[in-house]
Each structure stands twice: as structure tokens, then as C-alpha cells.
N, C-alpha and C positions, 0 to 999 in steps of 0.2 A: 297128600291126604293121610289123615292119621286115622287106623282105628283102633281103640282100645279094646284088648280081649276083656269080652264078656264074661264077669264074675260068676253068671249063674247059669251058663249055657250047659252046664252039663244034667241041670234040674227045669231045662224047659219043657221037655216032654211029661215030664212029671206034673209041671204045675198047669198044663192044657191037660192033660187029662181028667185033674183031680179041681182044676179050678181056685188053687191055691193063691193067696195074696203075694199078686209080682213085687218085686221089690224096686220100686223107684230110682231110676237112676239119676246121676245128678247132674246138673242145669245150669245154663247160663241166665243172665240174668231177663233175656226174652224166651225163657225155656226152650233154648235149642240142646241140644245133646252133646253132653262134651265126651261123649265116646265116639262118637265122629269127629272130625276138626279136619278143617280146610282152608288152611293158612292165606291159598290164592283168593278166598273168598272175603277176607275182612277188610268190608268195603265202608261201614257205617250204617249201613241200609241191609233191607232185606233183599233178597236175590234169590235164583229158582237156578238149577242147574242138576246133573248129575254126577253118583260119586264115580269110585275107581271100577264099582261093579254094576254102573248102567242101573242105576234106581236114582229115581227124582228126586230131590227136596227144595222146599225153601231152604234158607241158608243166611241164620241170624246176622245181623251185622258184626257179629264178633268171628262169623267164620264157620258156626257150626250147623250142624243139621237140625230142621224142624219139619215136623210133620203137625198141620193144623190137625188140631180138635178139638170144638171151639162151638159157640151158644148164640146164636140170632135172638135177636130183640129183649138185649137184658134190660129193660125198660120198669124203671120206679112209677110209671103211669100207673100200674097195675094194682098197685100196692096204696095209692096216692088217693085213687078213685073208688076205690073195691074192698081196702080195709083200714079203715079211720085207726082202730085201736094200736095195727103194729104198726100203722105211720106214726103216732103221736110217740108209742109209747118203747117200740124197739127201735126205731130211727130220731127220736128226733124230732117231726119233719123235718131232715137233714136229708137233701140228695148225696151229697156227701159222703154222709155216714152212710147213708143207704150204698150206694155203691163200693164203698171201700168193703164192708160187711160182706155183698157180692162177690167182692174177687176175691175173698177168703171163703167164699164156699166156693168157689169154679176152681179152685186151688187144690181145694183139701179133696173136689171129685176127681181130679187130673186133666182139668178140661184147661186148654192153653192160650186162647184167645174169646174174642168177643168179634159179633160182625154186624149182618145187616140189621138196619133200623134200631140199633142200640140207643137208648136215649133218655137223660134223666129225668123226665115229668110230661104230661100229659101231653098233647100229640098236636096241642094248639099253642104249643111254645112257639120258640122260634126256630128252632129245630128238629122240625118233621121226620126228614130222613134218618136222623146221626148225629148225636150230640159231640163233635169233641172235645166238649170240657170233659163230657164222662170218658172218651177214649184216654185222652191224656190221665184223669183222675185216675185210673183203673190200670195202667203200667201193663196193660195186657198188649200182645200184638192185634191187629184188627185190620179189618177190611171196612172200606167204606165204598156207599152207596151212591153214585151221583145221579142218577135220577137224569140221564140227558135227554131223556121225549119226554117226561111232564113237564110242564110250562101251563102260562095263563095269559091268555090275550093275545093270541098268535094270528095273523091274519092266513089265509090259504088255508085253511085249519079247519074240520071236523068239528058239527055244530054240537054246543056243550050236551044239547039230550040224548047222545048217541051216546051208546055203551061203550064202553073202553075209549072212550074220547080221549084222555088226555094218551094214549100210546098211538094215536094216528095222526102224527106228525105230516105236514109235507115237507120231506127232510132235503128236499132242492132248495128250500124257500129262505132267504136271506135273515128272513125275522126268528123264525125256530134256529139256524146257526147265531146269529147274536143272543138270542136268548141261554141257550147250550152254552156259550159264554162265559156268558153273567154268572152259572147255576155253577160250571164246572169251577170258575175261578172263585168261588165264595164258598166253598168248601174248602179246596184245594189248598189256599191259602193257610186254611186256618191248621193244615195238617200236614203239610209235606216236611216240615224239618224234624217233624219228630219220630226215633229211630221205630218205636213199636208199629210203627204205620209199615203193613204188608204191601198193598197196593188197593189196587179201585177197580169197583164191578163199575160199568159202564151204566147199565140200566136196570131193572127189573123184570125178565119175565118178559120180553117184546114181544109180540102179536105174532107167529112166523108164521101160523097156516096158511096153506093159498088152495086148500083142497076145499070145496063146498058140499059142506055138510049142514044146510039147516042156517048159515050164518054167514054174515059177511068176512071180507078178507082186507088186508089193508089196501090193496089195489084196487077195494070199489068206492073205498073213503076219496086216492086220489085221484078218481073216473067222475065222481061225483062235484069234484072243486071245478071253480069258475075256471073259463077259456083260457085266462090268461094265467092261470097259477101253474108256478115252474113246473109243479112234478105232473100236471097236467100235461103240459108240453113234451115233459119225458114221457107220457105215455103213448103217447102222440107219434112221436121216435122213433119209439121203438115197436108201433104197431108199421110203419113205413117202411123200418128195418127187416120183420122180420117176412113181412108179406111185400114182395118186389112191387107188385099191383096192385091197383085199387079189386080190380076181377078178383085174384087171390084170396084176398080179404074177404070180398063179398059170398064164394064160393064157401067160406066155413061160416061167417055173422051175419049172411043178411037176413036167413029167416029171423034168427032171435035180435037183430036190431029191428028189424021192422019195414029195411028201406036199403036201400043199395047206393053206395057210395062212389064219387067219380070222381076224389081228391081226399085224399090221407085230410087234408087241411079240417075237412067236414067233422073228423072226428073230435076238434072242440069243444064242437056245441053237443056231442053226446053225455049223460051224464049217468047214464046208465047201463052196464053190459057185462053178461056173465062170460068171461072169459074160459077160450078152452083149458084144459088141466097146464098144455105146455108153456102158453103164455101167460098163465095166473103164477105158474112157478118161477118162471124167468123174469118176469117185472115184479114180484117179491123179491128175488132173489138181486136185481139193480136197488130198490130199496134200501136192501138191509145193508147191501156196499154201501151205500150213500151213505147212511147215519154211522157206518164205522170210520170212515172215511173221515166226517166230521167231527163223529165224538174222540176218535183217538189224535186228533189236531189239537181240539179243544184241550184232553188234558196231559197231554207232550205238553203243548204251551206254556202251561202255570204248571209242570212238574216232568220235564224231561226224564227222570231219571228211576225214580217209583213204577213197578209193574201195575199192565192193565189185568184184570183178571174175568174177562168177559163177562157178561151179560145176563146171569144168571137165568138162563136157557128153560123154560119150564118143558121138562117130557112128555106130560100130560097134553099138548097142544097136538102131541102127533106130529107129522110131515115138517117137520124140521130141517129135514138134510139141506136144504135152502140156505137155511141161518146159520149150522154148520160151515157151508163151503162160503159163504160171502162172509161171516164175522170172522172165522180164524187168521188171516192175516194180520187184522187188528188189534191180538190179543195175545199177550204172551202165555196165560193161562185160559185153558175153556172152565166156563161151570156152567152146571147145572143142577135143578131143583127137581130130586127126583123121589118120589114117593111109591114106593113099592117098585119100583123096577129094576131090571136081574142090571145085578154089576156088568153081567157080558156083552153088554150095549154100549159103555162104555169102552173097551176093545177094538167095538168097532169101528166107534168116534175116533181112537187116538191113531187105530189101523189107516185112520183116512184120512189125518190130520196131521198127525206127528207133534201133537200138543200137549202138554200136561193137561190135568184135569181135576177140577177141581170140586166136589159133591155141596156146593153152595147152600144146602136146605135137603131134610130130609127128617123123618119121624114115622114113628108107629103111634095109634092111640087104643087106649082103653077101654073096654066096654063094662071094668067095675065103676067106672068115676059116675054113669048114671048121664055124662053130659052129648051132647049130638055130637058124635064123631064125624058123621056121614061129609063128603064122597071117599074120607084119607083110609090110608090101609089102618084097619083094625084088628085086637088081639083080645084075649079075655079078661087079662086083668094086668098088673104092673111089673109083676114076675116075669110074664109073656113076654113084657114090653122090652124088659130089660134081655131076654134071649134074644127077641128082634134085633138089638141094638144091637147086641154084638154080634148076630151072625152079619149086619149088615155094614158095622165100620169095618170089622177087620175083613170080610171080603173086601170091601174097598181101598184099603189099606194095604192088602196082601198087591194090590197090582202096584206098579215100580212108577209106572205115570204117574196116579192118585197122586195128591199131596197134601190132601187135607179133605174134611168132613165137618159140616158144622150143622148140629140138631136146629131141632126148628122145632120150638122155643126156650126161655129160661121163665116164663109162667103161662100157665094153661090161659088160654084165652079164646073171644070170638065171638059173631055178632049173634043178638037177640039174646043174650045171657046161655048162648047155650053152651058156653066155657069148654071147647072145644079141648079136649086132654093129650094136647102137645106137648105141656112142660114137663119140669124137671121139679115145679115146685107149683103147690097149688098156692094160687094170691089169697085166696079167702081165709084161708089159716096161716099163710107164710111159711108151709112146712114143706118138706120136700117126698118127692115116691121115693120111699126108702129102698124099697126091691127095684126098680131100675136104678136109682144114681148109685148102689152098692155096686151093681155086676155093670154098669156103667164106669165107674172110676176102675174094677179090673181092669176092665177092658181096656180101658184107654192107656193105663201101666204096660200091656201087652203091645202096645202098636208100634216103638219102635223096633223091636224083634222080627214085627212082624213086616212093616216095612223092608225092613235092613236084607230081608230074608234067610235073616238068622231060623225063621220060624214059616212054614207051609202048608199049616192046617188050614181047615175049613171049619167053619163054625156051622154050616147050613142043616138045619132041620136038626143041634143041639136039643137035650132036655135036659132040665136039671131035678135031680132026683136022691135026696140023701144028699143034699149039699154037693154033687159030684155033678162035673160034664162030663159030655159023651160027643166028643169032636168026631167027625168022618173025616178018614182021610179026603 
């Protein structure tokens, strides 16, 4: 493993303190860093491993190190639907154009790939999740989204009026694995020989709670399916399994069933039952095996060789540790979607895991834009935004696991026009928050430094003040 001394290490302290413009070091042609190089690593593909000093990266197909930082939903929808004048008259209407234009702004921010939901025109194309014409178009590297619990027409399956319907799969059931199939292999195809392709999140956000708070859980979806539907029967199982007797059972469920049972068998026909905390946790926690089990068959299948890069895990769900210990196997990388939550959580995942980690989704919003931020973390106006961002990559980035961080979004967007201000560039003008993507492309100049751990600040509770930061150690 090669590393090249750092031209500027002797003016890092300088330029964290003063906030000075880093000076870009130079790249390969999937922007890995060629002041790392890893001879053993030049495989064609991208690959995850550590260097000679126990810090994580990807690892270009040319060999060298990359650290994702990188823009969800770079999507021409926005632009296509929301402003007629710069479709016609700065694009074109050219997706094309539209997107090449794009990666010469995510270029000139220092942002180095593109991920989930990226996709060139309106959202009732044919490519919902993930265009890869645009992936390809766009020479970035990128993650893509296979979506293996949405499906349509699934028998055993969670009736369509029910909320989150399509993420309550009964992932035992022969029809959602063929379907999981079809979804994983018609992606897949269209993507795995090309080098910029990182790997695949498995899903979206799966459903992990099993604690009741006010709301159902995925284990009353498959309590609620007919006698005979598989994951029915696995609950069946595993209520037999964990209670010897039928008495056992009855002695914690018969008030709240209503009736007392003299054969595990009876529980078929039940279709309704609030399960104690230990078995809501444990029969979620068979669930989420199951669908890892199958979605990483599905896409080893049509792509042995490409990393999985988990499930993009939402924090906000709470009571997760579930979906932690059952999906890590499955997955060479964890992510997760995490909005306002202290990096030292992630510590704790990798303390438990021994997995890299990936920040799949994350943002600060505005409260000058005027548009409904509510429930996401808020600041007071775009300056703010832009200290957010970097107190919150480069803590993420300062940990050796991290390997990547990707904003969420590349245009403000959100339902009932309330243009929720996630992005990087308002659609309605086509122009970008000057004051975050400025101390945004700093910051991103600063992360392999800081990675590499050439660099050990903290950015937390920065101000900027006279053009100057004020780092704590």
C-alpha cells in the first residue's frame, strides 16, 4: 500500500482553523484518491476493505481509496414539472443535458457520487426507483436501490388500505421470493458490468419496530394473514417453540386472547394478538432474517460479485437493535438514514457489528426558505445549514468505519407544495444555497484528511464569524 506525503499537512491546522480553501487533491477517474493506492486492490470493481492503519474505504477499481460523498435523488422530475422556463430554455428539454450540466455542478461542489432514487424524468417513467441510463450518463459512482419488499399482487400479503402496505411482505411466501426475483434481476442487469456501480441497498427504510406505541408492527400484518400463509405458520412455530405448552402460553395470552388454548394448532385461526415485548422482538427479529436471507440470494444470483450495502435502516423507527443483529450478516456494509442523530450511535452499531457504515440519507433544513420543514432537524437559515453539514460529515467521516455520507437531496422538494428545504438547489429558480454548497464543497476537500486521520478535529457547535471557524478540539 502506497501513501503519498501530504503536500499540505503542514498548513492543516491552519486551514481548520481559519477555514481556508483546501486544496483538492488529485483523482482517479472514479475519484478515489491517488495518494492512497492499493496495488492488491485493482480488481475492476469497487471493493471495501481497510488500509495499513485500520481506517475503512471503498476502494476504486483502479486500486485506490474512496470515501463516498454523494447527493440522493438527483432527479430532472423537479425541474421537468416545477419549472417549464429552465427545462425548455437551460436544458433543452434534454435529460441528457440536464444531467451532464448536473455532474458538473456535483463536481465543481466536491460531491463524488450520486445514489438513492436518482432518476431522469418524472416518477411515472419506467424507472421509479433509479434510472440507469442516468447512472451510466452521469460517470459518477453510485449506489442503487432495489426496492425487494415493494411488489404488487402478492398473495399472503397485507390488504392494499393498510399503511406501509407495500413494506409488509410475508417474506416466507413463495410469491414475494419470485417476485424479489423479477425486481432484483431487472435492475441488476441493467447495472452490474459497469465499473462506477458501488453496490446495492437492499431496501428502503423496512419497518423494524416490534415495540407498541400507538401502531401496528410487522408481526400483526403476519398474525393477521389466512391459516394457511407460510409466515403464518412460522408464527405458529415459533409460538410452540417458545412456550413448551399450551398452559405456558395460556398463562401469559389468555386474558388478551379471550379464550385458552389446548393445541398450539388453534393458533391459525387467531388473527389478532398483542404480543409480549419478548416475542414481538424475536418473531420480528425471524422476519427480518428471512427477507436477508432472500434478498441477498436474490442479488448474489444476478451479481455475485458487487457489494450489498444494507437497507438503508431508518433511526427514527427506534428499537432497531432487531434489524441490526438479523440484517448484518447479510450485508457487507450497514447504512443508515439518520436525521439529527449524534454520530456516537453509530460506535455503537459497529461496537456490535464489526461492519462498516454507511450514513445513506441525512440533512439539515431551513427556516429562511419560508417552506414546512417539520418533523426533520431544523436551523435558521442556509449558513446554519452549511455549519450543520460540516459539523455532521466530518464527524462522520472522522470515524475509520464511516465510508461514505450521502445528503438528502440534490432539489428541495415535498408533498402539498410545501418544498420541504433539503436541497442543494432550489427547482423553482434552478439555483443553488450559495452559503451551504460553499462551506459544503470545503468541507468535502477536507474529508480525506480527515478520514485518513491525518486530521482529528471536531467541528461540533462551530461558528463562523469574520469568515473564520472556531473548531473544538
Amino acid at each position: 500500500m502506497i501513501r503519498i506525503p501530504h503536500p499540505i499537512l503542514p498548513a492543516l491546522t491552519w486551514m481548520f482553523a481559519c477555514a481556508a480553501t483546501a486544496v483538492a487533491l488529485p483523482l482517479d477517474q472514479y475519484q478515489g484518491f491517488l495518494d492512497l493506492h492499493d496495488e492488491s486492490r485493482v480488481t475492476g470493481r469497487f471493493t471495501i476493505g481497510e488500509d495499513d492503519q485500520g481506517h475503512t474505504w471503498f476502494w476504486t477499481p483502479e486500486g485506490n481509496a474512496y470515501f463516498g460523498i454523494g447527493v440522493n435523488k438527483v432527479m430532472s422530475s423537479w425541474i421537468e414539472l416545477h419549472n417549464s422556463d429552465a427545462w425548455r430554455v437551460t436544458y433543452g428539454r434534454s435529460r441528457w443535458t440536464w444531467g451532464e450540466m448536473q455532474r458538473e455542478r456535483l463536481l465543481g461542489w466536491s460531491f463524488n457520487s450520486i445514489a438513492h432514487l436518482s432518476t431522469s424524468g418524472p416518477r411515472n417513467d419506467n424507472y421509479t426507483y433509479g434510472d440507469p441510463r442516468l447512472y451510466r450518463r452521469m460517470q459518477l459512482p453510485y449506489a442503487v436501490t432495489l426496492f425487494l419488499v415493494a411488489h404488487e399482487g402478492i398473495r399472503h400479503f397485507i390488504p392494499e388500505e393498510e399503511y406501509h402496505s407495500e413494506r409488509f411482505p410475508d417474506v416466507w411466501s413463495d410469491d414475494w421470493a419470485e417476485t424479489a426475483d423479477l425486481r432484483a434481476e431487472r435492475m441488476i442487469s441493467k447495472v452490474r458490468t459497469d465499473p462506477h456501480l458501488l453496490g446495492y441497498y437492499m431496501a428502503n427504510e423496512l419497518w423494524t419496530r416490534y415495540e407498541y406505541e400507538g401502531h401496528k408492527i410487522w408481526a400483526d400484518y403476519i398474525i393477521a394473514l389466512d391459516s394457511d400463509a407460510p409466515g403464518k405458520q412460522q408464527w405458529v412455530a415459533m409460538m410452540a417453540e417458545v412456550y413448551d405448552a399450551p398452559e405456558e402460553f395460556n398463562a401469559i395470552y389468555a386474558d388478551s386472547l379471550g379464550w385458552s388454548i389446548t393445541d398450539f394448532d388453534e393458533l391459525h385461526e387467531v388473527y389478532e394478538l398483542r404480543m409480549e415485548i419478548d416475542d414481538a422482538r424475536e418473531f420480528t427479529f425471524r422476519i427480518l432474517d428471512r427477507f436477508g436471507q432472500v434478498a441477498h440470494s436474490k442479488v448474489k444470483k444476478y451479481d455475485p460479485d458487487h457489494l450489498i450495502l444494507g437497507t438503508r435502516m431508518s433511526l427514527s423507527q427506534g428499537a432497531f437493535g432487531a434489524a441490526v443483529e438479523a440484517l448484518a450478516p447479510y450485508c457487507d456494509v450497514l447504512s443508515f438514514n439518520s436525521y439529527g442523530s449524534s454520530p456516537r450511535l453509530m460506535d455503537l452499531v459497529h461496537q456490535y457489528t464489526d461492519k462498516p457504515i454507511i450514513i445513506s440519507e441525512t440533512s439539515y433544513l431551513g427556516d429562511d426558505t419560508g417552506y414546512s420543514n417539520r418533523p426533520y432537524p431544523r436551523v435558521p437559515d442556509q449558513t446554519q445549514r452549511g455549519v450543520s453539514y460540516r459539523w455532521a460529515i466530518t464527524e462522520f467521516a472522522s470515524r475509520p468505519f464511516v465510508v461514505g455520507v450521502w445528503w438528502h437531496a440534490f432539489y428541495d422538494h415535498g408533498a402539498d407544495e410545501s418544498w420541504r428545504n433539503w436541497g442543494l438547489v432550489d427547482p423553482l429558480t434552478d439555483t443553488p444555497y450559495d452559503e451551504l454548497v460553499d462551506l459544503a464543497q470545503e468541507t468535502n476537500e477536507m474529508l480525506f484528511d480527515i478520514h485518513s486521520g491525518e486530521v482529528t478535529r471536531s467541528w461540533w457547535r462551530s461558528s463562523l464569524e469574520n469568515g473564520r471557524m472556531s473548531p473544538l478540539d
